[in-house]
C-alpha positions as CSV (number, residue, x, y, z in Angstrom):
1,X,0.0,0.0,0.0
2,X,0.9,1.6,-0.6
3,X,2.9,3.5,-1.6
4,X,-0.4,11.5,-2.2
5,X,-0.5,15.6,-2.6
6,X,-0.1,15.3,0.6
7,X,-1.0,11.8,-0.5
8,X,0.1,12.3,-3.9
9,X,3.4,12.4,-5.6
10,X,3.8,15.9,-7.6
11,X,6.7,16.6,-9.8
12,X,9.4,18.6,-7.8
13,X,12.2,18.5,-10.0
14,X,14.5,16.8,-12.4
15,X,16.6,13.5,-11.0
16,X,19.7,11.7,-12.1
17,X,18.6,8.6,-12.4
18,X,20.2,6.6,-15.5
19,X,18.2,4.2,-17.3
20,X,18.9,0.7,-18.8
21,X,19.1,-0.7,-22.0
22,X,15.5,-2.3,-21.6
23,X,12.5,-2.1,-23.3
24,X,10.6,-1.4,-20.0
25,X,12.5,1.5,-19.5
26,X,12.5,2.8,-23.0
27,X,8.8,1.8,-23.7
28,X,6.3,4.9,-24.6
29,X,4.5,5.9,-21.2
30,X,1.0,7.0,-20.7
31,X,1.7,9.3,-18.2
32,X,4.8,10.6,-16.3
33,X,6.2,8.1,-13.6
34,X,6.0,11.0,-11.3
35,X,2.5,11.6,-12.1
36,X,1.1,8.1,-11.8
37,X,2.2,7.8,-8.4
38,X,0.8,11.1,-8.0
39,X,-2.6,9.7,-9.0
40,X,-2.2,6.1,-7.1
41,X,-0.7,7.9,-3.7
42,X,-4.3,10.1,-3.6
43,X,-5.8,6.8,-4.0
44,X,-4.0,4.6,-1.9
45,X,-3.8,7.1,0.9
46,X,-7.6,8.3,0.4
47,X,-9.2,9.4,3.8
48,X,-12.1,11.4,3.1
49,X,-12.5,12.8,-0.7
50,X,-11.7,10.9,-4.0
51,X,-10.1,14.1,-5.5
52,X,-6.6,14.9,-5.6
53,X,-6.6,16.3,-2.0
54,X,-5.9,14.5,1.5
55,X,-7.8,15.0,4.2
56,X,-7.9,12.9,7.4
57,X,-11.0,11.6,8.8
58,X,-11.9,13.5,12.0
59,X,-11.5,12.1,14.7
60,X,-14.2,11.3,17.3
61,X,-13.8,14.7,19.9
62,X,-14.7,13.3,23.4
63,X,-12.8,16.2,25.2
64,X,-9.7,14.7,26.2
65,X,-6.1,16.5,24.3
66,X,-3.5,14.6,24.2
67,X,0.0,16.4,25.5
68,X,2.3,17.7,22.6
69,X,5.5,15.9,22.7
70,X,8.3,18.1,20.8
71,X,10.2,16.3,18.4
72,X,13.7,15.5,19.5
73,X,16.4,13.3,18.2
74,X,16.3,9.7,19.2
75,X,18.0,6.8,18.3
76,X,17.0,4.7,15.4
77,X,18.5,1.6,17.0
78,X,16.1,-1.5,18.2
79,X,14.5,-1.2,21.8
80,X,15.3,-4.8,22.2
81,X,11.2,-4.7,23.6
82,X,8.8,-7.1,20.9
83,X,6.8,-5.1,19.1
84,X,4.5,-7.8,18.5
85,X,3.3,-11.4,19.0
86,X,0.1,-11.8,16.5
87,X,-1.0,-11.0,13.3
88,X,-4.2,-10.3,11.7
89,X,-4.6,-11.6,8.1
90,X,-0.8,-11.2,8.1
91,X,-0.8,-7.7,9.5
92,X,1.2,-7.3,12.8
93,X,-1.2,-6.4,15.7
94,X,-1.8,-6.4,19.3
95,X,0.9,-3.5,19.8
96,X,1.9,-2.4,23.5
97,X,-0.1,0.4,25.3
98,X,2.5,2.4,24.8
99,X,4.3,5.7,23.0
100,X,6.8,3.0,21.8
101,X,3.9,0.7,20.9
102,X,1.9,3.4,19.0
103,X,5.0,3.9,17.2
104,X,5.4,0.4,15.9
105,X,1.5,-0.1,15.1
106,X,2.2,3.8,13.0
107,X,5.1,1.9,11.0
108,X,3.5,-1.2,10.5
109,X,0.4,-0.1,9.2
110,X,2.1,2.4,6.8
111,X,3.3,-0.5,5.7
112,X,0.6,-2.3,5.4
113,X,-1.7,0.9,3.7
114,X,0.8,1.0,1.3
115,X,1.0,-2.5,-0.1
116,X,-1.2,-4.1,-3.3
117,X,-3.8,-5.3,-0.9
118,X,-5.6,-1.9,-0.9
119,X,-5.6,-2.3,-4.6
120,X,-8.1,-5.6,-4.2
121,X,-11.2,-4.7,-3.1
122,X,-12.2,-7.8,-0.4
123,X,-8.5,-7.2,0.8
124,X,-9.1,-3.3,1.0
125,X,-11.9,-4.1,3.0
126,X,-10.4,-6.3,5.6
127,X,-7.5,-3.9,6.1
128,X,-9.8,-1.0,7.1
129,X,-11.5,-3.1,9.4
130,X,-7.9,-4.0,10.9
131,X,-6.0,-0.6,11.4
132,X,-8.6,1.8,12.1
133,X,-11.6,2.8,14.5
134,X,-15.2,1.5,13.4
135,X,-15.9,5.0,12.7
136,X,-13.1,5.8,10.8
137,X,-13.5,2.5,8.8
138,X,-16.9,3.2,8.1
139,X,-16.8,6.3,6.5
140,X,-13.9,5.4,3.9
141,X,-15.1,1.7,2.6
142,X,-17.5,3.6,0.3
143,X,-15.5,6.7,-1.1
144,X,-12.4,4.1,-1.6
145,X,-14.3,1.4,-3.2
146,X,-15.5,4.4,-5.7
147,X,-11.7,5.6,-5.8
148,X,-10.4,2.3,-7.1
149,X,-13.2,2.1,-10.1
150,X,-12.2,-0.4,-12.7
151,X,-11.0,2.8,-14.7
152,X,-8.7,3.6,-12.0
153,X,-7.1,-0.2,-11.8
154,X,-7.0,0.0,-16.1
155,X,-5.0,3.0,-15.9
156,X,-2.5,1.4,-13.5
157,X,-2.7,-1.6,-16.0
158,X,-4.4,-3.7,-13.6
159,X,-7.8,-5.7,-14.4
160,X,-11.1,-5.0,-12.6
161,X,-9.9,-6.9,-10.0
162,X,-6.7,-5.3,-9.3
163,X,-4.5,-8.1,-11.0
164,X,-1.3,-7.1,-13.1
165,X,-1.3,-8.7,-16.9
166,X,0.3,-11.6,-16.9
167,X,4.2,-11.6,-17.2
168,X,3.9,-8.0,-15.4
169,X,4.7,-7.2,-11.4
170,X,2.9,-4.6,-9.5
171,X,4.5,-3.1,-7.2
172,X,3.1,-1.0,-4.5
173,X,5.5,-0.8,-1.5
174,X,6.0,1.5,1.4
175,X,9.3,1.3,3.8
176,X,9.7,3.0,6.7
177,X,12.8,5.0,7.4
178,X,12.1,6.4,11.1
179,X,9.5,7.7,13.5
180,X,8.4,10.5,15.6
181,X,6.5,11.0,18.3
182,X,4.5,14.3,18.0
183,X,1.6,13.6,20.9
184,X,1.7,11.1,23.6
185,X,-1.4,10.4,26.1
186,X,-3.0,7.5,27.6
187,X,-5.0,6.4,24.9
188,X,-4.5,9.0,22.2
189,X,-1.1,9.4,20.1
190,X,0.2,11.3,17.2
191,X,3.1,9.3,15.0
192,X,4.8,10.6,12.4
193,X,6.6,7.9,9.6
194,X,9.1,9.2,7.5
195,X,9.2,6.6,4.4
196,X,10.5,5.7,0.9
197,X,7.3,4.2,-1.4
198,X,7.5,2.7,-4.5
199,X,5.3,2.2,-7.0
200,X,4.8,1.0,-10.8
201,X,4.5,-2.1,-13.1
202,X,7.5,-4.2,-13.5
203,X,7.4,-5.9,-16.6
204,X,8.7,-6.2,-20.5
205,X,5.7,-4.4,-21.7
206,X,5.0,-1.6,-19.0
207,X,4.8,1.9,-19.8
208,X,4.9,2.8,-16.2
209,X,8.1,1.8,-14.7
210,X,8.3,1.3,-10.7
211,X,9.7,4.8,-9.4
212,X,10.1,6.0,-5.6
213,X,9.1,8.9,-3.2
214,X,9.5,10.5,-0.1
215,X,7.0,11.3,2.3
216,X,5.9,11.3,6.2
217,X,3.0,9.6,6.9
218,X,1.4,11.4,10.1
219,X,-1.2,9.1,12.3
220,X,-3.6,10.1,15.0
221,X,-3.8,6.8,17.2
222,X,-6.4,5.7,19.4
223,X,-6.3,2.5,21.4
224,X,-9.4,0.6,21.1
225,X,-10.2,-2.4,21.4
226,X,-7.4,-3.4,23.0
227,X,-4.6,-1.8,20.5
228,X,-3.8,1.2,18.5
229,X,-6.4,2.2,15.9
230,X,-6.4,5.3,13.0
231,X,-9.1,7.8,13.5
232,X,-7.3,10.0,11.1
233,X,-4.1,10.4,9.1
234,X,-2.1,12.9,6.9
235,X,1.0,12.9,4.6
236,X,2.9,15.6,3.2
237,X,6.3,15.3,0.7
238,X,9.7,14.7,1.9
239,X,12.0,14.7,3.4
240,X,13.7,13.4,0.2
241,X,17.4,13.0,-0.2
242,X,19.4,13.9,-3.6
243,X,18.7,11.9,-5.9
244,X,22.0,9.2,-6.4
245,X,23.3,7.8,-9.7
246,X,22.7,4.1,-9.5
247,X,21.4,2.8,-12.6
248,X,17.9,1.9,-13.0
249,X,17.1,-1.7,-12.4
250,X,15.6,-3.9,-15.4
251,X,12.1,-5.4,-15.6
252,X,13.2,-8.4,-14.9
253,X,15.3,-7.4,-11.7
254,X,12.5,-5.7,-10.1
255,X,10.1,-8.0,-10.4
256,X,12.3,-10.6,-9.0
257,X,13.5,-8.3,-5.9
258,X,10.3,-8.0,-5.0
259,X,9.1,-11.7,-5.1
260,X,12.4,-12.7,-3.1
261,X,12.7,-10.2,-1.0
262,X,9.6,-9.8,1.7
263,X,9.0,-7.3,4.2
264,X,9.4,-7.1,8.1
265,X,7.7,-6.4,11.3
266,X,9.1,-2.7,12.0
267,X,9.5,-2.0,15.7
268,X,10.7,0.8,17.8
């Protein structure tokens, strides 16, 4: 999931990246790589309106403000605590009651928001039900299910169901880098993830190559239910670093890297 204007991807600037001597990377494109993610990220990342804007779902009000924590440095290094000891439908759960906890859950289910589930619809809907509050969950089945039309999924060359042609890997990732803690309470936190997404079709007759992105993925928590739940979430671009000069993989390399290599369970 996934992996938007806030939740898109818009063009900043020119990069260095070289490309190979492959017919996936020198294949006539539909659109920009920079725009297509622009377009899935707003999709992907949809809280409360289907256009090309990102707005969190708000959260339920009962009173209670959680206590600003200022950002400070802190080390990126294991805790050497669990994160977690059970997983729902293979997404981690059951995180500690705890700023550490909600920080874990926040990376985890970036992770899992980002990933080609959300681009399957019976999938999509179990997710939802998974990482956020009832309410929250509620009020973004139906404006995602309209989001990902079969429109949508034909213009990321996927079919109605969200399945990549055959010979073809879709690949909709989201890896986070680090996290912040910007409120802390009882039962009520505010994580920031700073990640690297990628995105695009890996394959010997794509015309949208998998590209990457920088952005911080900002989640208000709320435990429920006996473990962190989204009520509402933002992103915004960056920070990115400059661009390097590696060469740009093949089809064929991607689309092996990403059946080979899987993902983890990110802890803090």
């Amino acid at each position: 999931m996934s992996p938007g204007d806030e939740h898109g991807y818009p063009d900043t600037g020119r990069t260095r990246t070289r490309l190979p001597e492959d017919p996936y990377a020198n294949s006539p494109r539909r659109t920009s790589s920079r725009s297509l993610v622009t377009v899935v990220g707003v999709v992907v990342l949809l809280i409360a309106a289907i256009a090309f804007a990102n707005r969190g779902t708000p959260a339920k009000d009962d009173g209670a403000k959680a206590r600003t924590v200022e950002p400070e440095a802190a080390p990126t290094a294991p805790s050497g605590t669990k994160p977690v000891g059970t997983k729902n439908t293979g997404v981690p759960t059951g995180f500690a009651h705890t700023a550490q906890g909600a920080q874990s859950a926040a990376s985890n289910y970036a992770v899992a928001l980002g990933s080609t589930s959300m681009f399957q619809r019976d999938s999509r809907h179990a997710l939802l039900k998974i990482l956020y509050t009832p309410t929250a969950a509620a009020s973004l089945q139906q404006p995602m299910d309209k989001a990902y039309s079969a429109q949508f999924l034909a213009r990321m060359g996927l079919d109605a169901q969200g399945n990549p042609p055959k010979n073809s890997t879709f690949v909709s990732r989201v890896v986070p880098i680090g996290t912040s803690v910007r409120a802390y309470d009882d039962d009520k936190a505010k994580i920031a993830v700073w990640y690297t997404g990628l995105i695009g079709m890996a394959g010997s007759d794509s015309t949208d190559p998998v590209t990457s992105s920088w952005k911080t993925w900002t989640f208000d928590l709320e435990w429920s239910g006996g473990d962190w739940k989204i009520a509402a979430d933002t992103q915004k671009d960056g920070p990115a670093p400059v661009p390097g000069d590696d060469k740009a993989a093949t089809s064929d390399e991607i689309s092996k890297a990403t059946e080979e290599y899987g993902g983890f369970t990110y802890a803090r």
